[in-house]
C-alpha positions as protocol buffer text, in pm:
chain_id: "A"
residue {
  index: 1
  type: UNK
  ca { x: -8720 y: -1966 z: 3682 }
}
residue {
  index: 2
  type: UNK
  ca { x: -8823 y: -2124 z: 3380 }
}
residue {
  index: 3
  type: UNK
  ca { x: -9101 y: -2149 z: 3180 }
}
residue {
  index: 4
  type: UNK
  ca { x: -9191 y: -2409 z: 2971 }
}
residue {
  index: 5
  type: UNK
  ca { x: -9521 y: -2423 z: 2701 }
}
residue {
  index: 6
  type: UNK
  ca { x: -9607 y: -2301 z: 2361 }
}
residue {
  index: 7
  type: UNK
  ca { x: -9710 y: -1941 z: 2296 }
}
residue {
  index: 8
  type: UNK
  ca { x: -10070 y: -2016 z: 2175 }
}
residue {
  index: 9
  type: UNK
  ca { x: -10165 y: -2181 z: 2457 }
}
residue {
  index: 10
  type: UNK
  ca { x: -10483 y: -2031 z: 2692 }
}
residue {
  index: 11
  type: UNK
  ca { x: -10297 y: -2125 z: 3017 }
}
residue {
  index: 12
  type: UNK
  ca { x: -9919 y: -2057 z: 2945 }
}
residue {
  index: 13
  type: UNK
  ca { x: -10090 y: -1677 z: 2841 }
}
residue {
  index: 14
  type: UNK
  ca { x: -10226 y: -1629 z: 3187 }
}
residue {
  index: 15
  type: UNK
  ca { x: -9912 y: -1785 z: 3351 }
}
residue {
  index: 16
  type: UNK
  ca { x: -9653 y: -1550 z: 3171 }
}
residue {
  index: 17
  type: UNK
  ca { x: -9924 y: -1266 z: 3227 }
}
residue {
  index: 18
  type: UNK
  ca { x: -9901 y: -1333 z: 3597 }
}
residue {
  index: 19
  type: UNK
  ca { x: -9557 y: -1332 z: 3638 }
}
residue {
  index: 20
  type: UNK
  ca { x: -9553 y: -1008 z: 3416 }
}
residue {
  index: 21
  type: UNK
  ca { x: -9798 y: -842 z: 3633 }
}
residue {
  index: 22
  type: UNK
  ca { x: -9593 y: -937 z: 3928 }
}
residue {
  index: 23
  type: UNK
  ca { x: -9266 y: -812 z: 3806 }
}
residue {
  index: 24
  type: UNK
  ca { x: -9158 y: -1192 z: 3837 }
}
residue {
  index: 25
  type: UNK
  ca { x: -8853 y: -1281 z: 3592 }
}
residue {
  index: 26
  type: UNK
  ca { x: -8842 y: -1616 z: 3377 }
}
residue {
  index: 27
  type: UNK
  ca { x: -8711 y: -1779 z: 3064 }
}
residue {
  index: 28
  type: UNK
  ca { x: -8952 y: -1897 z: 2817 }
}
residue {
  index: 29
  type: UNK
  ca { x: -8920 y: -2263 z: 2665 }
}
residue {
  index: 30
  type: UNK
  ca { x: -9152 y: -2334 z: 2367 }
}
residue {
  index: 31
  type: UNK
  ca { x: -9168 y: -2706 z: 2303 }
}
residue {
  index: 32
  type: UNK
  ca { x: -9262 y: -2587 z: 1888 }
}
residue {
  index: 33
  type: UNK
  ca { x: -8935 y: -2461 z: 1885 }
}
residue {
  index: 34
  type: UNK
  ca { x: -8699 y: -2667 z: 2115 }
}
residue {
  index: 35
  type: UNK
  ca { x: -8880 y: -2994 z: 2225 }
}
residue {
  index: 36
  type: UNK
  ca { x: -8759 y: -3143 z: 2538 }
}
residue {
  index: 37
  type: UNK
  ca { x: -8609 y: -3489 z: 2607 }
}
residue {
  index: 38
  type: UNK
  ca { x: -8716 y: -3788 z: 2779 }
}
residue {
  index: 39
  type: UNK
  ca { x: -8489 y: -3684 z: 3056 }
}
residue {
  index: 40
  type: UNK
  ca { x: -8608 y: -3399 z: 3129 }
}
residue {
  index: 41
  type: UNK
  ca { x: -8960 y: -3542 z: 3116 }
}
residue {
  index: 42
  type: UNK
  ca { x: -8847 y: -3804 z: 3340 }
}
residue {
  index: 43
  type: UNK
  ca { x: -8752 y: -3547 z: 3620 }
}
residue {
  index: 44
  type: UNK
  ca { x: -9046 y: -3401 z: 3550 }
}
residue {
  index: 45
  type: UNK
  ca { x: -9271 y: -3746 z: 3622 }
}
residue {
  index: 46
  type: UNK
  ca { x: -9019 y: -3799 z: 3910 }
}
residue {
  index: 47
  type: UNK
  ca { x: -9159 y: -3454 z: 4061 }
}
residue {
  index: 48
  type: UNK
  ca { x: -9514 y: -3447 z: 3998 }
}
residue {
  index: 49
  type: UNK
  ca { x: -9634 y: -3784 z: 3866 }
}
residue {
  index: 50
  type: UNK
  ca { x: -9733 y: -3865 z: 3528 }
}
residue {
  index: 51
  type: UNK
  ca { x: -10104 y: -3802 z: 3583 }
}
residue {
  index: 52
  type: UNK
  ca { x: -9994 y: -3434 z: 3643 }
}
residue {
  index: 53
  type: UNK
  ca { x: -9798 y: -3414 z: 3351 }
}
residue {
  index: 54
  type: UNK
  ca { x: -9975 y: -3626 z: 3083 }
}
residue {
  index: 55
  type: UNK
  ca { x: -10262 y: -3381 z: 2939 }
}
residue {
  index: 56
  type: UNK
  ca { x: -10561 y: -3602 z: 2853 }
}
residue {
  index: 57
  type: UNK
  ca { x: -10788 y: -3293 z: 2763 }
}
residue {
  index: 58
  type: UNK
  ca { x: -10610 y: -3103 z: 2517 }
}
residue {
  index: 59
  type: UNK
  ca { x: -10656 y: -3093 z: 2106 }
}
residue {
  index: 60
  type: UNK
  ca { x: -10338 y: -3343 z: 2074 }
}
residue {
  index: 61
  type: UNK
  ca { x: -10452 y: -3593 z: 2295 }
}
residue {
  index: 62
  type: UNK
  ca { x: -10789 y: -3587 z: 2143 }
}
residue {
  index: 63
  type: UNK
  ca { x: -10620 y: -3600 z: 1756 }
}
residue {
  index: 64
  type: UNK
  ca { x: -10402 y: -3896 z: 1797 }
}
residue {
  index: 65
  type: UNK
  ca { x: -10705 y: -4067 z: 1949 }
}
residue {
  index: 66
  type: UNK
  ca { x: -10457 y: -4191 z: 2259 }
}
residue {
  index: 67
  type: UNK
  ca { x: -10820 y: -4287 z: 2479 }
}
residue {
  index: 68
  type: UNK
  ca { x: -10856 y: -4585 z: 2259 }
}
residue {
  index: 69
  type: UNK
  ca { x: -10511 y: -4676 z: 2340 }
}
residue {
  index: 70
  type: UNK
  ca { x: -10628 y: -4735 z: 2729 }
}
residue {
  index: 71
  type: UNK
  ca { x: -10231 y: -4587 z: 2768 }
}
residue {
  index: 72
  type: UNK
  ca { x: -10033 y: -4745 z: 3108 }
}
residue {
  index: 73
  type: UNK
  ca { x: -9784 y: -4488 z: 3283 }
}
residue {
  index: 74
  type: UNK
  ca { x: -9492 y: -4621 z: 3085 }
}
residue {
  index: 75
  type: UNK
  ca { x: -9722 y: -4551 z: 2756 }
}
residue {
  index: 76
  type: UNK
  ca { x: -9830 y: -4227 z: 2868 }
}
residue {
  index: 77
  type: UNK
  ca { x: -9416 y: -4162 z: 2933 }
}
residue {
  index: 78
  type: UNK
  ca { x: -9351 y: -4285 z: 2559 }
}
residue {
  index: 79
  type: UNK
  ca { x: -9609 y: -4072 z: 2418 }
}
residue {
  index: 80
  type: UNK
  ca { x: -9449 y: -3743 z: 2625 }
}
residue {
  index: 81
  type: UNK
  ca { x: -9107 y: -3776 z: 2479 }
}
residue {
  index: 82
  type: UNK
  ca { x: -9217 y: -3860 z: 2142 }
}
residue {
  index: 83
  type: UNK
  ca { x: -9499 y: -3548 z: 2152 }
}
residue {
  index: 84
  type: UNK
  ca { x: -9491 y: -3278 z: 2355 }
}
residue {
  index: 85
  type: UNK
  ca { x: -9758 y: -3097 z: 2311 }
}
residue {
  index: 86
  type: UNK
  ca { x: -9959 y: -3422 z: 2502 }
}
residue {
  index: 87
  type: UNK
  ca { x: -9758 y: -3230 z: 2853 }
}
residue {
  index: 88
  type: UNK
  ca { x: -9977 y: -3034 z: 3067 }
}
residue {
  index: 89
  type: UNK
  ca { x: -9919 y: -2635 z: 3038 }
}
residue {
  index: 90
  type: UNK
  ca { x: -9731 y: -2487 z: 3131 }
}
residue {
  index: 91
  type: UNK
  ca { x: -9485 y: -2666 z: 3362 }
}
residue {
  index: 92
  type: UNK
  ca { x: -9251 y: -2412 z: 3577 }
}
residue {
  index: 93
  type: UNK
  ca { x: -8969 y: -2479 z: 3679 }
}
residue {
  index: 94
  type: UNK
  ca { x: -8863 y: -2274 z: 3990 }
}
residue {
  index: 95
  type: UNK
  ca { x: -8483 y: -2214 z: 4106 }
}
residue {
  index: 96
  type: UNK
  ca { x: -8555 y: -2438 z: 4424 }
}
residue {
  index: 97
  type: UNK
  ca { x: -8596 y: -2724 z: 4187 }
}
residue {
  index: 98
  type: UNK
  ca { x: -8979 y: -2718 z: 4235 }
}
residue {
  index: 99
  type: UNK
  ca { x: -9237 y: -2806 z: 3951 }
}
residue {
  index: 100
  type: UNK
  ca { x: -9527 y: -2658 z: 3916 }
}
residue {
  index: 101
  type: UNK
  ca { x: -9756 y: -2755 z: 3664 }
}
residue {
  index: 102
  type: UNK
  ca { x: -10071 y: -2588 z: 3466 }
}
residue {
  index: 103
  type: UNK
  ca { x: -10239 y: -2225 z: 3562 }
}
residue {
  index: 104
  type: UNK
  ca { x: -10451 y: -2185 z: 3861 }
}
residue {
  index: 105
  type: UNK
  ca { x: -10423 y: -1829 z: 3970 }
}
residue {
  index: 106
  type: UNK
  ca { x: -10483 y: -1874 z: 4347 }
}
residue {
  index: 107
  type: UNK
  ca { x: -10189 y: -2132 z: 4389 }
}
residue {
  index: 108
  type: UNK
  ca { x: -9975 y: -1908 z: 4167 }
}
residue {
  index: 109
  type: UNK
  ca { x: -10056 y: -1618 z: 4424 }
}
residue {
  index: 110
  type: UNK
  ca { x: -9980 y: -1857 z: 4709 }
}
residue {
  index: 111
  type: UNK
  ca { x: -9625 y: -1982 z: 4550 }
}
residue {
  index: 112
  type: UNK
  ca { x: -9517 y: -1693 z: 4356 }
}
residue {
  index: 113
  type: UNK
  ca { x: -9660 y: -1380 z: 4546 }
}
């Protein structure tokens, strides 16, 4: 399984604290350090849709002032690849092939438990 965020954020904390707690291996990805492509964003959008993926709450999205940009899907897509700290966090990527996206602690204890 793999694990994909930035160490500072709230949500990838809890996430890798979860799987910690539950003695559940993973790799961790940080986009600072090793951004990913557009291809793997693409299987990402392919999975969960880019509404899912495209974080229109965080400090980024707010910074580049994107909400004046009234962004379509294939802007929101453009926008991923070229930044991504504007993806949700974290996104994790299970062995099945399955995405999940963000940190909500019941569905975590319903897929990973």
């Amino acid at each position: 399984m793999k694990v994909y965020g930035i160490k500072t954020c709230g949500s990838v904390k809890k996430a890798l604290k979860f799987f910690k707690d539950q003695g559940i291996e993973y790799e961790f990805h940080d986009f600072k350090k090793e951004p990913v492509g557009c291809e793997k964003i693409d299987e990402w959008i392919n999975k969960v849709g880019i509404d899912v993926l495209f974080n229109s709450r965080g400090t980024k999205y707010r910074t580049l002032k994107l909400k004046e940009l009234n962004l379509d899907d294939k802007g929101k897509r453009e926008w991923l690849c070229k930044e991504n700290l504007l993806i949700k966090r974290p996104v994790v990527e299970q062995d099945s092939g399955d995405v999940v996206v963000g940190f909500d602690e019941d569905k975590y204890k319903e897929i990973f438990a």
